[in-house]
N, C-alpha and C positions, 0 to 999 in steps of 0.2 A: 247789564252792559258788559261788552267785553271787547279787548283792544288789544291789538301787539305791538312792541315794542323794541325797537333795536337793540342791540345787548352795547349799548354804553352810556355812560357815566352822565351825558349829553341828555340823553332821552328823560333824564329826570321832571326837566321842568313839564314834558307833555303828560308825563305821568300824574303830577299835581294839577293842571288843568283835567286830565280824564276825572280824578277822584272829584273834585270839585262841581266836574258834571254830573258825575253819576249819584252824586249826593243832592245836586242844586234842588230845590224846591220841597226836601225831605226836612221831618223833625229833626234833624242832628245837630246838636250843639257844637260851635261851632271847636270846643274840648275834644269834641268825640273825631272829630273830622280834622284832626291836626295828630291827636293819636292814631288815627290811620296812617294818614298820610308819614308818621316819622316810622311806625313800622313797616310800613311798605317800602320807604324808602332803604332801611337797613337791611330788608330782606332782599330787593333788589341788589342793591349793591353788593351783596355778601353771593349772590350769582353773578354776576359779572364780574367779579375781582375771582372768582373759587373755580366756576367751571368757562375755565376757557376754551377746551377740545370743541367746546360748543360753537356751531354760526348761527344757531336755530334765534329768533325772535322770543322774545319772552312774554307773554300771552299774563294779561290782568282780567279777572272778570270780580265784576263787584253785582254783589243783589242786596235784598231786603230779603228778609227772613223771620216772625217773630220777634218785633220789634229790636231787629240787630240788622248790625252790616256787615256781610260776608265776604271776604275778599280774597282772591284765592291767587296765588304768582305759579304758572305753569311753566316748567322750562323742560325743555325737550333734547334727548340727545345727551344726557350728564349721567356721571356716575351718582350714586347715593349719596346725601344726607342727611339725618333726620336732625332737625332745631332742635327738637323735644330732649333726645340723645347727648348732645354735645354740654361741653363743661362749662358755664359761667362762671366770670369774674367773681370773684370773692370780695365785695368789695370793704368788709371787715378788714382783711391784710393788708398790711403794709404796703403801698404801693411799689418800692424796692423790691418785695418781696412776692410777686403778684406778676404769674404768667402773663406773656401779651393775650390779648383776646379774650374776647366771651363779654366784653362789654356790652358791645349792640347788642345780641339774642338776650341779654340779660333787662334794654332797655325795653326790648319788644314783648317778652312776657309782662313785664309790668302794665304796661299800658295797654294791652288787649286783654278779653277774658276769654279766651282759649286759640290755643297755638294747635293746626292737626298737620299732621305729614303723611304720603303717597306717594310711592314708589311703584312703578311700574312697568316693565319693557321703557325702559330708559329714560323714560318720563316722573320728572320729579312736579308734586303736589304740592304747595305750602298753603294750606288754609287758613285764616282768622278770622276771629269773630269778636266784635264788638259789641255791646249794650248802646244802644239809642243815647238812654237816660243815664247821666251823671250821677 
């Protein structure tokens, strides 16, 4: 299934109804299908707050794969940047002592088992992939 979406903050709730559909009737616990959904949502958001030069819609497509769910956030028209690349929080540090940021990418590795990035003629790629099974 795949869907676009307005680039703001708004679009969220149709975004958790899309995931919920394109999951409905599938084995996924409903652990696996709330960690989607909070990466998706971080990842969203972290495009619309980062590439504003952007008007383009922001394109979700979800599949099955191999007993996982695939879910991929296409945003069109932005400059680079790769999730994999960027610095997460430390959260050993001090919080006084502890850049802002890298939180969410830090929550979104956790909770998925692979983060991929694509970069292309302006076209940015964020893929994940989840396990079915807890």
């Amino acid at each position: 299934m795949e869907r676009a979406f307005e680039r703001d903050y708004a679009s969220l709730d149709q975004i958790f109804d899309f995931v919920h559909e394109a999951v409905a009737g599938d084995d996924a616990a409903e652990a696996v299908v709330f960690s989607i959904k909070l990466a998706v949502e971080e990842l969203f958001t972290n495009m619309v707050k980062y590439n504003t030069d952007s008007d383009s819609q922001i394109t979700i497509r979800i599949r099955r794969r191999s007993g996982a769910l695939v879910v991929a956030l296409i945003d069109e028209d932005v400059d680079p940047f790769d999730p994999n690349e960027a610095d997460v929080a430390d959260v050993n540090e001090a919080i006084e002592h502890r850049p802002i940021g890298g939180l969410g990418l830090r929550l979104v590795r956790s909770v998925v088992d692979k983060l991929s990035y694509e970069y292309r003629d302006r076209r940015m790629t964020v893929e994940l992939v989840k396990q079915l099974e807890e």
